[in-house]
C-alpha positions as CSV (number, residue, x, y, z in Angstrom):
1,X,0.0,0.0,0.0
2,X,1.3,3.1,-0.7
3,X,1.8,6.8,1.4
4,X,-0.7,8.6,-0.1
5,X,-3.4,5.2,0.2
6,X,-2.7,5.4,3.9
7,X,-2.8,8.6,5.0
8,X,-5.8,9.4,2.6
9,X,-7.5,6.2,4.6
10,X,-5.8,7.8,8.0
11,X,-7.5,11.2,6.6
12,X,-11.2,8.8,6.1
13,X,-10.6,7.5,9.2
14,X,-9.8,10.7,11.6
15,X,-13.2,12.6,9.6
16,X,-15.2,9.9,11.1
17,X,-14.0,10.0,14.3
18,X,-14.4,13.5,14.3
19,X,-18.2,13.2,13.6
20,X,-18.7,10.1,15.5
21,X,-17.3,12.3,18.7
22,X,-19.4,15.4,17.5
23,X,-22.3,13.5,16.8
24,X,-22.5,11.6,20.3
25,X,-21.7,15.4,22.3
26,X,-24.7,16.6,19.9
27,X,-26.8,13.6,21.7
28,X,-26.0,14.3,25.1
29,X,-26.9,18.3,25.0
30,X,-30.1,17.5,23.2
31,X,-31.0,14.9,26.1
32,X,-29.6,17.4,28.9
33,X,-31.5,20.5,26.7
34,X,-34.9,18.1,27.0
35,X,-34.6,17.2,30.7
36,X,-33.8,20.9,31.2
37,X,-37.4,21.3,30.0
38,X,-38.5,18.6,32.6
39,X,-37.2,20.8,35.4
40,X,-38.1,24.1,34.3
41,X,-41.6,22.5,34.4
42,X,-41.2,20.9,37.6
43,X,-40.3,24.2,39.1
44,X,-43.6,25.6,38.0
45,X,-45.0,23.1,40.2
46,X,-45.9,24.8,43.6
47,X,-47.4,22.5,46.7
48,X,-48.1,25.1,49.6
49,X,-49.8,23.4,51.9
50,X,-49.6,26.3,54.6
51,X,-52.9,27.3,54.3
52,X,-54.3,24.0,55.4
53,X,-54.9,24.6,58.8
54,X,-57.3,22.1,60.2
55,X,-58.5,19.6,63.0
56,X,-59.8,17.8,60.3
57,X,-58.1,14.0,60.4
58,X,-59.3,14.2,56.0
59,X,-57.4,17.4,56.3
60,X,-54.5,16.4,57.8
61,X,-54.5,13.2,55.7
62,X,-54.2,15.3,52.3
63,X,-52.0,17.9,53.9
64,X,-49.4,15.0,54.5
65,X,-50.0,13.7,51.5
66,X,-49.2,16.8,49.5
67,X,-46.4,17.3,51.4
68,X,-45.1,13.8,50.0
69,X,-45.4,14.6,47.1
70,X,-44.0,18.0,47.4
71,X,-41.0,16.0,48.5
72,X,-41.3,13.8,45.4
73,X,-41.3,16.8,43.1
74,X,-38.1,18.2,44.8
75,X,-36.3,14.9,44.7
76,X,-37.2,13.9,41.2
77,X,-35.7,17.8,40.3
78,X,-32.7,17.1,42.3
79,X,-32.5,13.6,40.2
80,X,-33.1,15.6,37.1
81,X,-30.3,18.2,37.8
82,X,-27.4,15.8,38.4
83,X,-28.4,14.2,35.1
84,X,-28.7,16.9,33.1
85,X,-24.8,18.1,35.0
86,X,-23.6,14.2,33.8
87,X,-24.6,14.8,30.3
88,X,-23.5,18.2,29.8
89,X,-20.1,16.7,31.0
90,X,-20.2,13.6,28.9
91,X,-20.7,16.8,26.2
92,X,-17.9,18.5,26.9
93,X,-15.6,15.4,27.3
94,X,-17.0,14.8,23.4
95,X,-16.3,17.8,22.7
96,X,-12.6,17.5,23.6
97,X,-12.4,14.2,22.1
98,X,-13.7,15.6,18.7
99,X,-11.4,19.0,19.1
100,X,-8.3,16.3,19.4
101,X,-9.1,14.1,16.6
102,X,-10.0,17.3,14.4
103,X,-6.1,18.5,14.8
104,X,-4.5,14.8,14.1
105,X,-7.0,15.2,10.6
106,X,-5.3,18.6,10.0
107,X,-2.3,17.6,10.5
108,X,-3.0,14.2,8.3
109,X,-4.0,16.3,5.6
110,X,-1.1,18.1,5.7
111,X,1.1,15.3,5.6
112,X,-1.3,13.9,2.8
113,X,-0.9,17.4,0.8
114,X,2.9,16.8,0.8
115,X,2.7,13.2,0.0
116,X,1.2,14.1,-3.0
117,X,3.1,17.2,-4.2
118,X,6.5,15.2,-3.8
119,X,4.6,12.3,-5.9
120,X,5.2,9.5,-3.0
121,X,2.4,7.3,-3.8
């Protein structure tokens, strides 16, 4: 196989890494931008249950009950959050991963370019 075969299949090879890494940190902020939405929403979602002030025991019963799933609202968010953090980091590592293999394919062309201009093939 000649210079020029291999580094124009190194050249192949580093532009599909390149979109392989971009297309997976592309992935990860569209799930992160989507559970962003989840939060936002869930933060719209207000359980006060000060105002119930009762001896009723039916009452009580729902107040505690709301305030359950206050807490389950809260938690889920919390849940949400670290995700969202995980994937935007899983992103960014992408995203270094792609900026890496996108200087190799420079510098592969490069060497490419001057394989063929001295006719080594």
């Amino acid at each position: 196989m000649s210079n020029v075969a291999i580094l124009t299949a190194r050249v192949e090879a580093l532009r599909d890494a390149a979109a392989e890494a971009e297309g997976h940190a592309q992935a990860c902020r569209s799930a992160a931008r989507r559970i962003q939405g989840i939060t936002t929403a869930l933060s719209g979602v207000p359980i006060d249950t000060g105002g119930m002030r009762s001896k009723s025991v039916r009452v009580e019963r729902a107040k505690t009950k709301a305030d359950g799933a206050a807490g389950t609202v809260r938690s889920t968010r919390a849940a949400l959050d670290r995700m969202m953090g995980e994937l935007q980091a899983i992103a960014r590592k992408y995203d270094h991963k792609a900026d890496a293999v996108r200087a190799d394919l420079r510098a592969a062309k490069s060497r490419l370019a001057a394989a063929l201009l001295e006719g080594t093939g």
